[in-house]
C-alpha positions in Angstrom: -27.6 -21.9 -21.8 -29.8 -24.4 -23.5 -32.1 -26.3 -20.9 -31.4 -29.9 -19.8 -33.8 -33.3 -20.3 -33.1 -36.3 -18.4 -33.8 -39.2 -20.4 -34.5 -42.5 -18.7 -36.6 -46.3 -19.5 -39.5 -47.8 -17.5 -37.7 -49.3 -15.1 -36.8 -46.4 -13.3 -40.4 -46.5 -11.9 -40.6 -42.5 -10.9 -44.2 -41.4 -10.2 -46.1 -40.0 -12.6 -47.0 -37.1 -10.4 -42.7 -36.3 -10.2 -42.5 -37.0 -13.9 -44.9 -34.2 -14.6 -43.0 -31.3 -12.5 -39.7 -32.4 -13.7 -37.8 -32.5 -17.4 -38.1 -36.5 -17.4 -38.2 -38.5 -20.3 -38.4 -42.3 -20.7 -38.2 -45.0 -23.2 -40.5 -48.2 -22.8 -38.5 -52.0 -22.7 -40.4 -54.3 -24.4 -42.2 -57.8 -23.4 -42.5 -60.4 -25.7 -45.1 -63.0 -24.6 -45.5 -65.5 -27.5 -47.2 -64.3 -30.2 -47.4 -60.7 -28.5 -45.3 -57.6 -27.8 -45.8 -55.0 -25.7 -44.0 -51.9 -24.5 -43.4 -52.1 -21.1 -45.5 -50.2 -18.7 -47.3 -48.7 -21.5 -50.4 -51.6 -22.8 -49.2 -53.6 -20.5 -50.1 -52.7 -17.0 -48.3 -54.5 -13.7 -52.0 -55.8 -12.5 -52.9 -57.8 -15.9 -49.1 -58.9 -16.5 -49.0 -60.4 -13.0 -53.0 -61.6 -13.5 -52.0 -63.2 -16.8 -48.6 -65.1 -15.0 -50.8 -67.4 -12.4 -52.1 -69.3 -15.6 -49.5 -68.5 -18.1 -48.0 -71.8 -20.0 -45.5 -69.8 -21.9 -43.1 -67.4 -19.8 -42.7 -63.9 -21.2 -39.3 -62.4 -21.8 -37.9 -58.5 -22.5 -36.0 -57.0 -24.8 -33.9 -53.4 -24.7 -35.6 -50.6 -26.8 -34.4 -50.5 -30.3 -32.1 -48.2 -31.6 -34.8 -46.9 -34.1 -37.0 -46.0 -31.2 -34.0 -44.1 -29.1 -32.8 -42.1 -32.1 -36.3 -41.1 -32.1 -37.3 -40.1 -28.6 -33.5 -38.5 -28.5 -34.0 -36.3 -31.9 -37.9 -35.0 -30.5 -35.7 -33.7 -27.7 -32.8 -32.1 -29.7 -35.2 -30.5 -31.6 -37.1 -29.5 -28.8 -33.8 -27.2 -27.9 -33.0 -29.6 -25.3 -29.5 -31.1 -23.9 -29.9 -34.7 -23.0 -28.7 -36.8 -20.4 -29.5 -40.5 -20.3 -29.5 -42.6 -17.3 -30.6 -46.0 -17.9 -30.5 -49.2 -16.0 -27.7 -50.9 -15.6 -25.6 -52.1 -18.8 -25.4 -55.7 -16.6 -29.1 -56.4 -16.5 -30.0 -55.2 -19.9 -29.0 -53.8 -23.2 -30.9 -50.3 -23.1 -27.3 -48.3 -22.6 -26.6 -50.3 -25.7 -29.2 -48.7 -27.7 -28.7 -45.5 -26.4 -25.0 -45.6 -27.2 -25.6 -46.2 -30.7 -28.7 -44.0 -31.5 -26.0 -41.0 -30.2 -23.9 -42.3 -32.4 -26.3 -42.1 -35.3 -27.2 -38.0 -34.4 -26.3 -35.0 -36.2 -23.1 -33.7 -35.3 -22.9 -31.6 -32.6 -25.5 -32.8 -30.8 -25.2 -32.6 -27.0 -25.7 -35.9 -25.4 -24.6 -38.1 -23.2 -25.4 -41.0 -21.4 -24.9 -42.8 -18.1 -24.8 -46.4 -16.8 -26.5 -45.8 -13.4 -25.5 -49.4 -12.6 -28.8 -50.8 -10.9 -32.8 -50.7 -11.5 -36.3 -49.5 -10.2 -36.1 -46.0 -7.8 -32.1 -46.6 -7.2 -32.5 -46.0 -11.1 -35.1 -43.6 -10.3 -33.7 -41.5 -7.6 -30.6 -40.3 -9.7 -32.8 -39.6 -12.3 -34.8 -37.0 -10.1 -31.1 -36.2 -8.7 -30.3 -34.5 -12.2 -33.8 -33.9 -13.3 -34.1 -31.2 -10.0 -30.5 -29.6 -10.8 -32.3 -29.4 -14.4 -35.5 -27.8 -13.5 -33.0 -25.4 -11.4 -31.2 -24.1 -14.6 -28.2 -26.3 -14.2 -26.2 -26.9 -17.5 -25.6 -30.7 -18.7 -22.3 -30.8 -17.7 -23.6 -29.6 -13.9 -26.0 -32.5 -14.1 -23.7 -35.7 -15.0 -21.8 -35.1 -12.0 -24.8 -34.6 -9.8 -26.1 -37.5 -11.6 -22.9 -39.6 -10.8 -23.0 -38.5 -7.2 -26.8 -39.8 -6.9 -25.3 -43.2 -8.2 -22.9 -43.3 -5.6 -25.1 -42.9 -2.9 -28.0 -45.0 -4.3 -29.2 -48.6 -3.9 -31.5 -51.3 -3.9 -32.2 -54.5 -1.3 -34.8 -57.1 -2.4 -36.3 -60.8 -1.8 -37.6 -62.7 -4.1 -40.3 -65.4 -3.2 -38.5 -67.9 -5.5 -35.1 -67.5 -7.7 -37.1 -69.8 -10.8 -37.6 -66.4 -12.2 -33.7 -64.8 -12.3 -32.6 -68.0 -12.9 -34.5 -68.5 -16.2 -33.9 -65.3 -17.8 -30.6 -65.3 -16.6 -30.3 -62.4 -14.8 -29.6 -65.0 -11.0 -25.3 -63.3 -10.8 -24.4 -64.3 -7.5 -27.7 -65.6 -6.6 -26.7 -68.6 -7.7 -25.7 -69.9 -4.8 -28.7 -70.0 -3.6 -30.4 -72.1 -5.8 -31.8 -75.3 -4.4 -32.7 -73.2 -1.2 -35.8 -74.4 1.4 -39.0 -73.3 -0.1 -39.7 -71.3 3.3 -36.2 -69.5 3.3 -36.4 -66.2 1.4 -33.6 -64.8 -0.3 -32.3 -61.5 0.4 -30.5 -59.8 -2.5 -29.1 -56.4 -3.8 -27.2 -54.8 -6.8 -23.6 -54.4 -6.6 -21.8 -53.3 -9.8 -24.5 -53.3 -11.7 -25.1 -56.8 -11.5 -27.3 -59.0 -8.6 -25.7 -60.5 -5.8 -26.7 -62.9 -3.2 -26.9 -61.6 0.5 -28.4 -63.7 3.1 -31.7 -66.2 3.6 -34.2 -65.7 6.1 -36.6 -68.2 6.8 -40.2 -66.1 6.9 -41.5 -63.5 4.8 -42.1 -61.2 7.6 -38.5 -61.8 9.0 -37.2 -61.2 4.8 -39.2 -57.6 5.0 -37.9 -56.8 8.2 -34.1 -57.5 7.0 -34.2 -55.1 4.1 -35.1 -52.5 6.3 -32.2 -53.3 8.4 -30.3 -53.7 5.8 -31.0 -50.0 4.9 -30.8 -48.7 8.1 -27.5 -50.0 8.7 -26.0 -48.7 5.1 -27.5 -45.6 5.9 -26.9 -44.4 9.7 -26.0 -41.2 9.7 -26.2 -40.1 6.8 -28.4 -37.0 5.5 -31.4 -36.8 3.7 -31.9 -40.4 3.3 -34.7 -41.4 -0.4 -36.9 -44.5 0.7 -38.6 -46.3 -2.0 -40.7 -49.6 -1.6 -41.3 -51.1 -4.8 -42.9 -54.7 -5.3 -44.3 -57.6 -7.4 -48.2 -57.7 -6.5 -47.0 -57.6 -3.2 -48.7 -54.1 -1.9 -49.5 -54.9 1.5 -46.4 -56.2 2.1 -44.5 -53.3 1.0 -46.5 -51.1 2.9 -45.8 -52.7 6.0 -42.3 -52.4 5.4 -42.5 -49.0 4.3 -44.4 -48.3 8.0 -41.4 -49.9 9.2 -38.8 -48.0 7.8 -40.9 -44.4 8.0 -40.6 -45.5 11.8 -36.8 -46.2 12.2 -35.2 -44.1 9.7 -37.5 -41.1 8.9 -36.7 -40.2 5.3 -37.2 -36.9 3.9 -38.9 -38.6 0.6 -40.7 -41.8 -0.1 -42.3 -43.6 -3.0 -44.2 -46.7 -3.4 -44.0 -48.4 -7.1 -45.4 -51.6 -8.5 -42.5 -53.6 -10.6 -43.6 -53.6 -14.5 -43.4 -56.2 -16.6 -40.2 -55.9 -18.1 -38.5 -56.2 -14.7 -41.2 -58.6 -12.9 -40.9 -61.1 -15.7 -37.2 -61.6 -14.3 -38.2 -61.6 -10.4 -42.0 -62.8 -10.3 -44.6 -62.8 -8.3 -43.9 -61.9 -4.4 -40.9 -59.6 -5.1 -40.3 -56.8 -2.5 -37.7 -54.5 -2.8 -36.2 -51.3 -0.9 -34.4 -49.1 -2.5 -32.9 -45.9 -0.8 -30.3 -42.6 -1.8 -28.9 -40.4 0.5 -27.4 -37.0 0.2 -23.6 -37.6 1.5 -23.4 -41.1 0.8 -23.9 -44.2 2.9 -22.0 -44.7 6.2 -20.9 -48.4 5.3 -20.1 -50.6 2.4 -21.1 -54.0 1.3 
């Protein structure tokens, strides 16, 4: 039975630490930033994308990987004797499945590949990605590791504020935050991924009061449940995410947690300020929004 890689893109945010023990692969979105380009996460770091943003006079904006660069990263694996599984963010928010989907198309006959829409971003992306990639590392087959994969994705998801909707609204990404445009400065959106694409929750009118909600948020999707993934993942917004991260160690004591900085190719689309909690469970969450 040929061995199984889990191929993924930088939004899925996985430390480089769990990247190293586990059959993970991932393709760079790019930024383009006037005159510029970069590959996401890789010469552009979070600290001097967000540094760069406080005086910028032209915004940046993303594009999917090409289909050149997936065929490539896709045949390095084939011929590494490797069966691929692709989990990418969600089809909604970008065109990375896009790519994917055709650079399969474009592969020798035969070749064993397939490919998943895991229908949100950052460690919700990231999580089901480790999902499969453990079941991998294991010895499970590629057709043992889409459904574990698709399970993950069930049981997966992600909360988040945002200090200001300017950001989704101009690149488009706002969904069902749109009803929240024209908001008081000092009310803080609360938001999540449904579907694959963003909706609009509720607004709280401090900071503090926005990071406490997501935890609640979480908690209440998540009561009990097994086995519960936390993830705190922010827009140069560390100390923020830490004390929500306290927070949530306290009330829900997770089995696993990460803390990731948003890269550029998802920041550009949030900004500055964003905070997000993403979680996944092992038997799925109790309630449903």
């Amino acid at each position: 039975m040929k061995k199984v890689a889990i191929l993924t893109d930088s939004t899925a945010y996985i430390p480089t630490t769990e990247m190293q023990k586990y059959p993970i692969f991932s393709v760079p979105l790019g930024v383009i930033w006037g005159s510029d380009s970069f590959e996401d996460g890789v010469n552009l770091a979070p600290h001097e994308f967000y540094e760069r943003l406080k005086t910028a006079k032209v915004m940046p904006t993303t594009s999917q990987p090409s289909v050149g660069k997936m065929q490539e990263v896709m045949n390095e694996l084939l011929a590494r004797d490797y069966d691929i599984l692709g989990i990418f963010i969600s089809s909604k928010l970008s065109g990375t499945l896009q790519s994917a989907i055709q650079a399969k198309s474009m592969l020798l006959s035969g070749s064993q590949v397939q490919l998943m829409d895991s229908e949100t971003t950052t460690l919700a992306l990231g999580f089901q990605v480790l999902a499969a990639a453990r079941a991998a590392a294991q010895g499970a087959s590629l057709d043992e590791c889409g459904p574990i994969a698709q399970k993950a994705r069930q049981n997966s998801g992600v909360f988040f504020m945002v200090d200001t909707l300017e950001f989704l609204h101009r690149g488009g990404r706002i969904g069902g935050a749109q009803r929240f445009l024209g908001t008081a400065l000092k009310l803080k959106p609360i938001l999540y991924i449904r579907e694959g694409k963003i909706e609009s929750l509720d607004r709280v009118r401090t900071k503090g009061k926005a990071l406490e909600r997501l935890v609640e948020l979480v908690q209440e999707k998540c009561t009990g449940s097994s086995s519960l993934h936390l993830a705190g993942v922010h827009a140069n917004a560390l100390d923020d995410t830490q004390w929500m991260m306290e927070n949530a160690i306290e009330k829900m004591n997770p089995v696993e947690t990460f803390t990731a900085e948003l890269s550029p190719a998802i920041g550009a689309h949030v900004g500055p300020g964003t905070v997000a909690l993403a979680y996944m469970t092992s038997d799925g969450p109790r309630s449903k929004l």
